[in-house]
VMD Tcl script that draws the C-alpha trace (Angstrom):
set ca {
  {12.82 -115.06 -5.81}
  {13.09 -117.30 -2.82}
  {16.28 -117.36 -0.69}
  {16.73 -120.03 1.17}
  {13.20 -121.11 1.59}
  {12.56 -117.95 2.24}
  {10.79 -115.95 0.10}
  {12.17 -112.05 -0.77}
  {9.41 -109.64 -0.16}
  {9.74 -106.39 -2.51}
  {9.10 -104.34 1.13}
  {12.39 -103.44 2.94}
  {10.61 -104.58 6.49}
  {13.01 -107.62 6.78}
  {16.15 -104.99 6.82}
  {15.05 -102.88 9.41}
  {14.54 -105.74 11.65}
  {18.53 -107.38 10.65}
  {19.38 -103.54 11.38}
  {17.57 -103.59 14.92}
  {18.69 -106.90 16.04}
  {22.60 -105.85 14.71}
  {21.97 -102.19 16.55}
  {21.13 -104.27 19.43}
  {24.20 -106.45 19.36}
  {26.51 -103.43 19.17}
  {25.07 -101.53 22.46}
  {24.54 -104.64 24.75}
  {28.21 -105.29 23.73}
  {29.40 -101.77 24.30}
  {27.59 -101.37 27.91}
  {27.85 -105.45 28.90}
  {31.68 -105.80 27.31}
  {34.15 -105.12 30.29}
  {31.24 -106.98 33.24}
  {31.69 -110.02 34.77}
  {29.05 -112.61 33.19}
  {29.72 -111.13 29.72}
  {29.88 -115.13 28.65}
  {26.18 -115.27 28.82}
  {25.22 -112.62 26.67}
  {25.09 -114.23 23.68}
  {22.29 -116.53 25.49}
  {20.20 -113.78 26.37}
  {20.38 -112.13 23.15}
  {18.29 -114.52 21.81}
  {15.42 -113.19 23.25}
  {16.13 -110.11 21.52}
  {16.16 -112.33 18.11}
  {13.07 -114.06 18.88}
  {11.33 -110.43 18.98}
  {12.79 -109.70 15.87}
  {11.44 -112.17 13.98}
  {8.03 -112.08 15.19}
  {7.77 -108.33 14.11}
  {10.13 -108.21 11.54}
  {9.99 -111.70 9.84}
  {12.44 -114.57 9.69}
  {14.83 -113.20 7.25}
  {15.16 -110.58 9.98}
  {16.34 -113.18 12.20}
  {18.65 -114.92 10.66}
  {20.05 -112.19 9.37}
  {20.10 -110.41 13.34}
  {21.52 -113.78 14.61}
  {24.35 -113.76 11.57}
  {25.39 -110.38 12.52}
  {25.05 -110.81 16.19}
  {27.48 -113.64 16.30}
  {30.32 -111.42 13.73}
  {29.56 -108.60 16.44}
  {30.30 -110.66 19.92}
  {33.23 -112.64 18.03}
  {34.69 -109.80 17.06}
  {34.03 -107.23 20.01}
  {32.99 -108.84 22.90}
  {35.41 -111.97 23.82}
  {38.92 -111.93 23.49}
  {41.32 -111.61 21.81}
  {39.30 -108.18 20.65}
  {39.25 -107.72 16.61}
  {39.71 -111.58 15.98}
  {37.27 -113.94 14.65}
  {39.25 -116.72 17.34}
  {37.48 -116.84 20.45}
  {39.59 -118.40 22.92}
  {36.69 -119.18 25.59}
  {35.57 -122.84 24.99}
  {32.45 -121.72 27.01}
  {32.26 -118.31 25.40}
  {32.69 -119.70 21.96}
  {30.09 -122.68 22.90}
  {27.75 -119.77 23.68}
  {28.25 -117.86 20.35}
  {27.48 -121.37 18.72}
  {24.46 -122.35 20.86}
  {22.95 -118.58 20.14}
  {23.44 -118.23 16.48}
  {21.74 -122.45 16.06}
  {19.37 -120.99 18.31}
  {18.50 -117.86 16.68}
  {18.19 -119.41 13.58}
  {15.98 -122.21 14.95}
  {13.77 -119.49 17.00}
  {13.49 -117.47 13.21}
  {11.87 -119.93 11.25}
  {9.98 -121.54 14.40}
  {8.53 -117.72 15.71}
  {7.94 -116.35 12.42}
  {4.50 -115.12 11.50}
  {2.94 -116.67 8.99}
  {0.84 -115.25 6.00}
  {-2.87 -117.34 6.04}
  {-1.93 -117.91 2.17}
  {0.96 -119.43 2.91}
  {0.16 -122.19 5.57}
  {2.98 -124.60 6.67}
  {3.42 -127.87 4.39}
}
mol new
graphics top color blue
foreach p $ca { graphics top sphere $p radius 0.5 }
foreach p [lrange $ca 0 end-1] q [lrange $ca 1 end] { graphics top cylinder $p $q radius 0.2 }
display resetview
């Protein structure tokens, strides 16, 4: 079964990689959420969601940049609990990271030597 060219692997490796990279989300939110430069964040997570998929795959980072961008909409800018983010430069930043992370995912990935790029 293939999910959006990607194909769904019987292991559960791709979950615990989403689960990192949304674990990851959560705490830099919780310890980076009341500093100044808190705009940025979503800009340096990405390096975060380029790890993830090398290890974990990129259905791991997709998924880890999906969940990343629910957590700092909803957490980390204001208005808190909202999916509005009234920040033109904090919501440019939420865009830029989740284009980015899914970019990075599919870019980073490793490969399978049976499976070569077409």
């Amino acid at each position: 079964m293939r999910i959006v060219g990607i194909a769904w692997r019987g292991s559960s490796r791709w979950l615990i990689g989403a689960l990192v990279c949304t674990a990851a989300a959560g705490v830099m939110t919780a310890i980076f959420g009341d500093r100044a430069g808190r705009e940025n964040l979503p800009l340096v997570f990405l390096s975060v969601i380029t790890l993830v998929a090398l290890y974990f795959g990129a259905l791991a980072g997709v998924l880890g940049s999906i969940s990343a961008a629910v957590i700092f909409t909803l957490f980390l800018f204001p208005p808190i609990w909202s999916p509005l983010v009234h920040d033109l430069g904090e919501r440019s930043n939420v865009g830029w990271m989740l284009l980015g992370g899914i970019a990075i995912s599919y870019l980073f990935a490793p490969r399978s030597p049976s499976n070569p790029p077409s």
